[in-house]
C-alpha positions in Angstrom: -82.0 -42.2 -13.8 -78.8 -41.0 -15.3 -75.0 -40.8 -13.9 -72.8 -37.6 -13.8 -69.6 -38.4 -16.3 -66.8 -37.3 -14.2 -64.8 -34.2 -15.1 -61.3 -35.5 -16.6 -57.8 -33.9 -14.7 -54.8 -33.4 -15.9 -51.6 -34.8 -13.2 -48.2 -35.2 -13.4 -46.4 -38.0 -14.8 -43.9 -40.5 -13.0 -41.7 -39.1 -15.8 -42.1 -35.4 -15.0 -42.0 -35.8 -11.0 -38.3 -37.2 -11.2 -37.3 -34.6 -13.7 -38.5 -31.8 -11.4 -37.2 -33.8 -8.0 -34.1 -33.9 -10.3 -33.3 -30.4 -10.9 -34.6 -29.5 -7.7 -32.0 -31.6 -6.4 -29.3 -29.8 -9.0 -30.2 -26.5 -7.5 -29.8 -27.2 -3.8 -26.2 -29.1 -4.7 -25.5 -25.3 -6.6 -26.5 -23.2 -3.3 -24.9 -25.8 -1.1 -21.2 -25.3 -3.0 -21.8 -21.9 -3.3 -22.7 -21.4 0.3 -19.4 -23.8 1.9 -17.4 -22.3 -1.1 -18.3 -18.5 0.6 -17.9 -20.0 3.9 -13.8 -21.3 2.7 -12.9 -17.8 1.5 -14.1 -16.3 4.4 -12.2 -18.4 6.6 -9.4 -18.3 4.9 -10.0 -14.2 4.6 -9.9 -14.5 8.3 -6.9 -16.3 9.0 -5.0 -14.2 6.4 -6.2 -10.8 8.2 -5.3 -12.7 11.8 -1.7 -14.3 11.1 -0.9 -9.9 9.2 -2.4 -8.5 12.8 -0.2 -10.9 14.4 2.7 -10.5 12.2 2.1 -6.8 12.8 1.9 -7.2 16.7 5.0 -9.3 17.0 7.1 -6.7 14.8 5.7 -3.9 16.7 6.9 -5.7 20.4 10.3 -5.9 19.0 10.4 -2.7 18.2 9.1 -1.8 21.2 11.7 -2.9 23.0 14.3 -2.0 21.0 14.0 1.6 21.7 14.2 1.1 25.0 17.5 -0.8 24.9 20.3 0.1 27.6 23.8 -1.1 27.8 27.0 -0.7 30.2 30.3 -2.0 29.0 31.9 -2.4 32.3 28.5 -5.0 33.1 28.4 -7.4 30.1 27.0 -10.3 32.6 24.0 -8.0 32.8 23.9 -6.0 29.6 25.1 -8.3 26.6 23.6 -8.0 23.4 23.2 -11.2 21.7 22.2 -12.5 18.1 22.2 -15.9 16.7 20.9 -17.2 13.5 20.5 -20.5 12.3 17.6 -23.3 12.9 17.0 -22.1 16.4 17.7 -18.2 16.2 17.7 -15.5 19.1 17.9 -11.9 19.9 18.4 -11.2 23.6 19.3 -7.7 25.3 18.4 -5.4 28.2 15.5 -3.2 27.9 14.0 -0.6 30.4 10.4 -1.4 28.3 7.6 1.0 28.7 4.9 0.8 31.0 2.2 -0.5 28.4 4.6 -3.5 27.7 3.0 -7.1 27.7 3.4 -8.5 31.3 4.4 -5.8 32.8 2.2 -6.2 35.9 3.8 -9.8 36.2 7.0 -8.4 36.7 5.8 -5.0 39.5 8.1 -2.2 39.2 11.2 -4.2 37.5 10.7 -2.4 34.0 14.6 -2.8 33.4 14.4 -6.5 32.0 16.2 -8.9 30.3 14.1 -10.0 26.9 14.8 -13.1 24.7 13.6 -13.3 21.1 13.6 -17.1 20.2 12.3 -19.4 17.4 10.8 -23.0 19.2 8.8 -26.0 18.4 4.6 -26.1 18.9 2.5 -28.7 19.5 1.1 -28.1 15.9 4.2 -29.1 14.2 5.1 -25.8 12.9 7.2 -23.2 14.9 6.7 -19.8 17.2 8.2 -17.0 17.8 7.9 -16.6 21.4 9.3 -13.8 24.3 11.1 -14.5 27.3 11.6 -12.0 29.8 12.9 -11.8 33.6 14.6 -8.7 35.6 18.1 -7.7 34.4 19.4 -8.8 38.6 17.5 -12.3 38.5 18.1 -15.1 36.1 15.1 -16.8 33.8 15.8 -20.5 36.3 14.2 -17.3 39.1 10.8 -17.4 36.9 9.8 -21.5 35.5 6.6 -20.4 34.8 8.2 -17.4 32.1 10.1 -20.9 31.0 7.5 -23.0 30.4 4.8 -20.6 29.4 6.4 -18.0 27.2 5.0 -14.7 25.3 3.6 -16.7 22.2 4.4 -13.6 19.6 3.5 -15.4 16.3 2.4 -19.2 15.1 3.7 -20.6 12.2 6.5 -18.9 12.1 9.0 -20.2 9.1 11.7 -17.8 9.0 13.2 -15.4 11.5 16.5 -13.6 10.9 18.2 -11.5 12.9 21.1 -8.9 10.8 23.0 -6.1 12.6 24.5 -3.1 10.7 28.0 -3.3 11.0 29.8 0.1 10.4 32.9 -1.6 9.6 31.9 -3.5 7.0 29.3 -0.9 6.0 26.9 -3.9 5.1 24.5 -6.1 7.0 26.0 -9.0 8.9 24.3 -12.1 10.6 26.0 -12.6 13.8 27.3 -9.6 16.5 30.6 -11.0 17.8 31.0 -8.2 19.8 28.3 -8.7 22.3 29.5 -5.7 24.8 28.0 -3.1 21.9 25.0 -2.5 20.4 24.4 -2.4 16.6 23.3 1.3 15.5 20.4 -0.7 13.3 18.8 -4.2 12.7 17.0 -5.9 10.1 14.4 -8.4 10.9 12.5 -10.6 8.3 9.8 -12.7 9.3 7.6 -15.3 7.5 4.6 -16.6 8.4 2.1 -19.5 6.7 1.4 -23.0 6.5 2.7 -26.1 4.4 0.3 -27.3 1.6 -1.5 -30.1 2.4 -4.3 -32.0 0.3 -7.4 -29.5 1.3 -5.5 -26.0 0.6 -2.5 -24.6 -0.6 0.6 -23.4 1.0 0.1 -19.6 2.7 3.3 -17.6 3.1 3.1 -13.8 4.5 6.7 -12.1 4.5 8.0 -8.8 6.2 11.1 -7.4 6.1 11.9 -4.3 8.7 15.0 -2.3 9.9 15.1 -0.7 12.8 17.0 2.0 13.9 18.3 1.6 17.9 18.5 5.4 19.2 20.3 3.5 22.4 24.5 3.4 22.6 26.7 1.7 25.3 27.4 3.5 27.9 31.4 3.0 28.6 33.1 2.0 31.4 35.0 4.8 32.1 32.0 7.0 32.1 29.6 4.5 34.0 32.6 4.1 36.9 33.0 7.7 37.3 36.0 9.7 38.8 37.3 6.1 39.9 38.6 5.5 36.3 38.1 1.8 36.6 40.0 0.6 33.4 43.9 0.5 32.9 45.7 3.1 31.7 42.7 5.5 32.0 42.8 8.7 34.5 39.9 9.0 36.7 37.7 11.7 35.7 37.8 14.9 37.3 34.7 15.9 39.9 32.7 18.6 38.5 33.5 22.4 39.6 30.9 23.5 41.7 29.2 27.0 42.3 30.0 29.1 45.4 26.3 28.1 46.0 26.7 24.9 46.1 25.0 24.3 43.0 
């Protein structure tokens, strides 16, 4: 009786079983940084694209508006135009806005508003550009929840400045002392971004836009009619009318 010699089989090594576990290893660490290193730029693709669409919206409520701005001199409780730079800037004036305005259904039929531009604190750290707003007979103390829950226009806001086109000067000024006219043009700049910190880098997005304001005060004299109103000033004379009445 004889026994079958077993057929002899090649297997792997101790040796080569750690070199393969080894680069199989190396090649999952290479997809894994590629993959989170795709997933970074996208994100930060993202945010980039969101903080231009907001920087975009936030210009474009401004201009909004501005191009709706109305003014009486002989009502400067009501109508003032005012512009302050500085840490904590602000550009406030009367606007009849247009009917696609943010809040507007807030506010019913009172289109003829008071709006306030300003630069304030968040939570965050950094700083937004927010929008106050509240009828031009009423008072914002009249609306605490416009108070304490403005319009946020823009986060991480870092710079806004306010410059009015003085045609005096024939330059571009930062304050408007005379706060019973309005500026024939402004120039807003606006910088968005974030501070470096030890995972990225700082961001910075900056805009720079004039405007031109198609609105002028109205004057006294004229808003007061044949009554004159002002010193020294003859009252205007009624307007002839048509043997028809018309």
């Amino acid at each position: 009786m004889t026994w079958a010699r077993p057929s002899a089989r090649r297997a792997f090594t101790l040796i080569e079983i750690m070199v393969a576990i080894a680069v199989f290893s190396i090649i999952i660490a290479a997809v894994y940084a590629t993959f989170f290193a795709v997933m970074r730029g996208s994100q930060v693709g993202r945010k980039a694209a969101a903080d231009a669409q907001r920087q975009r919206i936030a210009l474009h409520t401004i201009e909004d508006s501005m191009m709706c701005i109305q003014s009486f001199q002989a009502s400067p409780r009501y109508y003032s135009f005012i512009v302050e730079n500085g840490a904590s800037p602000i550009l406030s004036f009367a606007s009849r806005v247009p009917e696609i305005f943010p809040r507007n259904g807030k506010f019913g039929d009172f289109n003829l508003r008071r709006m306030t531009f300003t630069l304030e604190g968040a939570a965050n750290g950094g700083k937004d550009l927010v929008l106050r707003q509240c009828p031009i007979l009423m008072t914002m103390e009249d609306f605490p929840d416009e108070q304490k829950y403005p319009l946020i226009l823009a986060h991480d806001v870092k710079k806004f400045d306010i410059e009015c086109w003085d045609t005096n000067q024939l330059d571009w000024v930062g304050e408007w002392n005379d706060t019973n006219s309005i500026p024939p043009m402004l120039r807003i700049a606006l910088v968005m971004g974030t501070s470096a910190t030890a995972e990225k880098p700082a961001t910075e997005y900056a805009v720079v836009r004039a405007f031109s304001v198609p609105s002028g005060m109205m004057p006294a004299v004229v808003q007061m009619g044949n009554a004159g109103g002002l010193p020294g000033q003859p009252p205007i004379p009624p307007v002839a009318k048509s043997p028809t009445g018309k």
